[in-house]
C-alpha positions in Angstrom: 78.3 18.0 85.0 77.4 21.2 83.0 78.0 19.0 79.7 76.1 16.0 80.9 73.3 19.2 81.9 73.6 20.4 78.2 73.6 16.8 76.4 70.1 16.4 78.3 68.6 19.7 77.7 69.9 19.1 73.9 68.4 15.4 73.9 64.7 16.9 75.1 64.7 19.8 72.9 65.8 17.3 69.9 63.2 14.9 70.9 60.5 17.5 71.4 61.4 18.9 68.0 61.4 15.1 66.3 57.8 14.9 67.9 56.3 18.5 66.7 57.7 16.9 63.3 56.0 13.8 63.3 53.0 15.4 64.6 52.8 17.7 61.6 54.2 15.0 58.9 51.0 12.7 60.4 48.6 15.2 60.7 45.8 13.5 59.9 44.6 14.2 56.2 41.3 15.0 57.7 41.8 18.4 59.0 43.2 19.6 55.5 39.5 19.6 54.2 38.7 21.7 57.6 41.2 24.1 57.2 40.4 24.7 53.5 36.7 25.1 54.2 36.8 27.5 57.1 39.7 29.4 55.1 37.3 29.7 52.0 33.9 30.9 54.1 35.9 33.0 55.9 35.6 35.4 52.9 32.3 36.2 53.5 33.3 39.0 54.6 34.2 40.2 51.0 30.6 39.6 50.5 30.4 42.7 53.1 27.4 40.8 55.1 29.8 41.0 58.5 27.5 44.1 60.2 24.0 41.8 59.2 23.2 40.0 62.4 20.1 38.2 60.6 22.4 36.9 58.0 22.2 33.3 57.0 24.3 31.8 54.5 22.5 29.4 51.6 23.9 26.4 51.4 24.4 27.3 47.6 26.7 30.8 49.0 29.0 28.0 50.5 29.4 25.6 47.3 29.7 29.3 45.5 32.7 30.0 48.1 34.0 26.8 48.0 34.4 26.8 44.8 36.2 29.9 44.3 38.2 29.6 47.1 39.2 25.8 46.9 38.3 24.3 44.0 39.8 21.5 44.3 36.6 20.5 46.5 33.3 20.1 45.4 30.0 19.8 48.1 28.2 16.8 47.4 25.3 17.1 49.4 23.8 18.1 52.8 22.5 16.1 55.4 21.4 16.4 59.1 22.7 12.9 59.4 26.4 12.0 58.7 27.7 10.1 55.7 29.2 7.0 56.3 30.4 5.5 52.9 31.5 7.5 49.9 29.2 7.4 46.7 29.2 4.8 44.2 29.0 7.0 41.5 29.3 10.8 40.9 26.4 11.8 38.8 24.7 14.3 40.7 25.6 17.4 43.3 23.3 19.4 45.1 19.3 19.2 44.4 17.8 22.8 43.6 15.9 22.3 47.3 19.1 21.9 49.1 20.8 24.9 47.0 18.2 27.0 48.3 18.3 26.0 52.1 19.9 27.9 55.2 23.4 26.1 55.6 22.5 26.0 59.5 19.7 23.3 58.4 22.2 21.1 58.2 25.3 19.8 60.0 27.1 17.7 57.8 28.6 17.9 54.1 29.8 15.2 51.5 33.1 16.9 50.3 35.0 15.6 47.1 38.5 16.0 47.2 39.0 16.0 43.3 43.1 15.7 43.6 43.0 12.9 45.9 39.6 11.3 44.3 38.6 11.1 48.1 35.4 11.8 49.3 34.6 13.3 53.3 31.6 13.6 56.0 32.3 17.0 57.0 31.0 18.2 60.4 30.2 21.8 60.5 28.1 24.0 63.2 26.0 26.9 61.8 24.6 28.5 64.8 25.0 32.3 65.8 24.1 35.6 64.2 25.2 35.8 61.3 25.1 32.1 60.4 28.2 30.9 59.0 29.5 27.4 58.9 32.3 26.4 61.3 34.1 23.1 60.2 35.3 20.8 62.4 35.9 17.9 61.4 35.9 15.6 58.7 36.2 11.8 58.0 37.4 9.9 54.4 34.7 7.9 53.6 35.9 4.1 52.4 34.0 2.2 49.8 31.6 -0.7 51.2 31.7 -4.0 49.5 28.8 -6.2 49.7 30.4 -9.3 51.5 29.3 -12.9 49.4 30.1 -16.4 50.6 32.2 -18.5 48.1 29.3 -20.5 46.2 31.5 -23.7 47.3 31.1 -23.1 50.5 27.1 -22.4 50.5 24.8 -25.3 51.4 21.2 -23.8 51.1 19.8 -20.8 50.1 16.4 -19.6 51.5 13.9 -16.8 50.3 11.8 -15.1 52.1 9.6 -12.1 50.8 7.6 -10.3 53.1 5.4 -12.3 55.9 5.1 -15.2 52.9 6.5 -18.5 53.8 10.7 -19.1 53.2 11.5 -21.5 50.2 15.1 -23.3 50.5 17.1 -23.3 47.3 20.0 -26.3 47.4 20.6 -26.5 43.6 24.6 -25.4 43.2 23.6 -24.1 39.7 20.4 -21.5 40.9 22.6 -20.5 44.1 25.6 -20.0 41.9 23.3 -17.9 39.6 21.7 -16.2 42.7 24.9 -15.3 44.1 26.0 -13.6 40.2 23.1 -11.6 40.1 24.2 -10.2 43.5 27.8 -9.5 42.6 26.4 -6.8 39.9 25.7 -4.7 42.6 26.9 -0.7 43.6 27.4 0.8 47.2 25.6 4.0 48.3 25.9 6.6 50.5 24.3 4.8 53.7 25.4 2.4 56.4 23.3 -0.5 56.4 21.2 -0.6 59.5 20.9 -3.3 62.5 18.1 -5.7 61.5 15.2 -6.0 59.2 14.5 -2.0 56.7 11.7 -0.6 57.7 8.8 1.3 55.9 10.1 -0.1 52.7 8.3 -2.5 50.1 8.2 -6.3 48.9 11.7 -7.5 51.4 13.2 -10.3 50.4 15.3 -12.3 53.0 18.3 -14.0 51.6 19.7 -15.9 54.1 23.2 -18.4 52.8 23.7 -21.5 55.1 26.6 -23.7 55.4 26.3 -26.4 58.0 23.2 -25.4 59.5 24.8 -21.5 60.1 23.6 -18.4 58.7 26.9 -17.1 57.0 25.5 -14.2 55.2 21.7 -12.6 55.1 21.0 -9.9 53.2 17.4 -7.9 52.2 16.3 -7.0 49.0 13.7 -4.3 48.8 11.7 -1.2 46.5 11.9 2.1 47.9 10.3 4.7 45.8 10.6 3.0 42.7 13.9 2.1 43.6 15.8 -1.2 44.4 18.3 -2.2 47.3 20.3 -4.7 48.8 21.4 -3.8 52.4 23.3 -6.3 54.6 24.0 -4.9 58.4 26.6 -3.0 59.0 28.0 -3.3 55.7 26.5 -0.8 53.3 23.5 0.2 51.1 23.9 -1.6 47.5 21.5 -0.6 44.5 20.7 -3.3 42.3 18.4 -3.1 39.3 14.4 -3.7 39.0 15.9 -6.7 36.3 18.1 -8.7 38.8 16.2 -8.0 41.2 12.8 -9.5 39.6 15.4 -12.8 39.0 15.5 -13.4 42.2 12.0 -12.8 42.6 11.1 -15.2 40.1 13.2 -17.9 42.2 9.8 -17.5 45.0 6.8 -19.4 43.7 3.5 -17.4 44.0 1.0 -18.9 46.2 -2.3 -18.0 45.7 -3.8 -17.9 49.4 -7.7 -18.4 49.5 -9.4 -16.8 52.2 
């Protein structure tokens, strides 16, 4: 009995210890970033600003301690609104504006991991006296790709920009040439949104049809100079004032008279 007792007891402590295992072999690779951040602000304190209750940290102090303390991260950007897709490109970091801000403006990061070429949406909470960033939580950000039809399997093409009337394109070559320009295309860091962008300039609707169906719609628009594709749920694309005047050119102009 006292061996069949001890085999049991043995069994749950072995299982038990197989489980604390697993748990900390799967951590998720999430709460490394956390840990690292809140282990590298912590040394604020080095910067002897513990006893100042109207202490705010810049959002440039943190990429200063981030860097020093974990440099194998670099901060992005800041946001009030989460990221949802990693860059396209690295080109830039901070703006001066955002260097210069209280971190507590904010409530989430874009973290580069440079040893794992990952990139995160860090949650953080900046509220109390002295105001210093508490992480908790971040999330790997995957890379959107704009989802095309097959040009086989595409039956009509209409465009539609703005409130003008649609035009249907059924040439295979100008679809297949439509559908090229679009492939030359990178993601950003938004989700796309549900429906048509708003207070944004000259739309074009680009709606692919295979036997009567909508398979794919996308919208083309400027935004401050700047050029987009979006398609819902599935990213933010930049595309270039060029490819996207060729598709422009693909809507006859109507000259309206009053």
């Amino acid at each position: 009995m006292k061996k069949k007792l001890f085999l049991i007891i043995t069994s749950i402590v072995l299982i038990g210890t197989i489980c604390i295992w697993l748990l900390a072999k799967n951590k998720p690779a999430e709460q490394m970033p956390v840990e690292r951040l809140n282990e590298a602000v912590s040394h604020y304190t080095d910067m002897n600003i513990n006893d100042d209750e109207a202490y705010s940290l810049k959002v440039s102090d943190v990429q200063m301690l981030v860097t020093t303390y974990a440099p194998e991260y670099t901060v992005f950007g800041v946001s009030a609104d989460a990221y949802t897709v990693r860059p396209g490109q690295m080109d830039e970091t901070l703006t001066a504006e955002e260097q210069d801000l209280p971190i507590c403006n904010f409530d989430y990061a874009l973290l580069y991991d440079e040893k794992t070429d990952k990139f995160y949406n860090v949650k953080f909470e900046g509220k109390g006296k002295p105001v210093i960033p508490d992480f908790i939580e971040a999330k790997e950000l995957n890379t959107y790709e704009l989802e095309l039809p097959d040009a086989g399997a595409v039956d009509s093409l209409t465009l539609k920009k703005n409130s003008d009337m649609p035009i249907v394109i059924n040439g295979k070559d100008d679809m297949a040439g439509i559908l090229g320009i679009l492939e030359d295309t990178k993601p950003t860091t938004k989700s796309g949104e549900i429906g048509t962008p708003v207070r944004v300039e000259n739309i074009i609707n680009v709606d692919f049809t295979s036997k009567e169906n909508v398979i794919c719609r996308l919208f083309l628009y400027e935004d401050e100079g700047k050029y987009f594709i979006e398609q819902t749920n599935n990213g933010v694309y930049t595309i270039s004032k060029e490819d996207y005047d060729l598709i422009d050119k693909y809507i006859p102009y109507i000259n309206y008279e009053p």
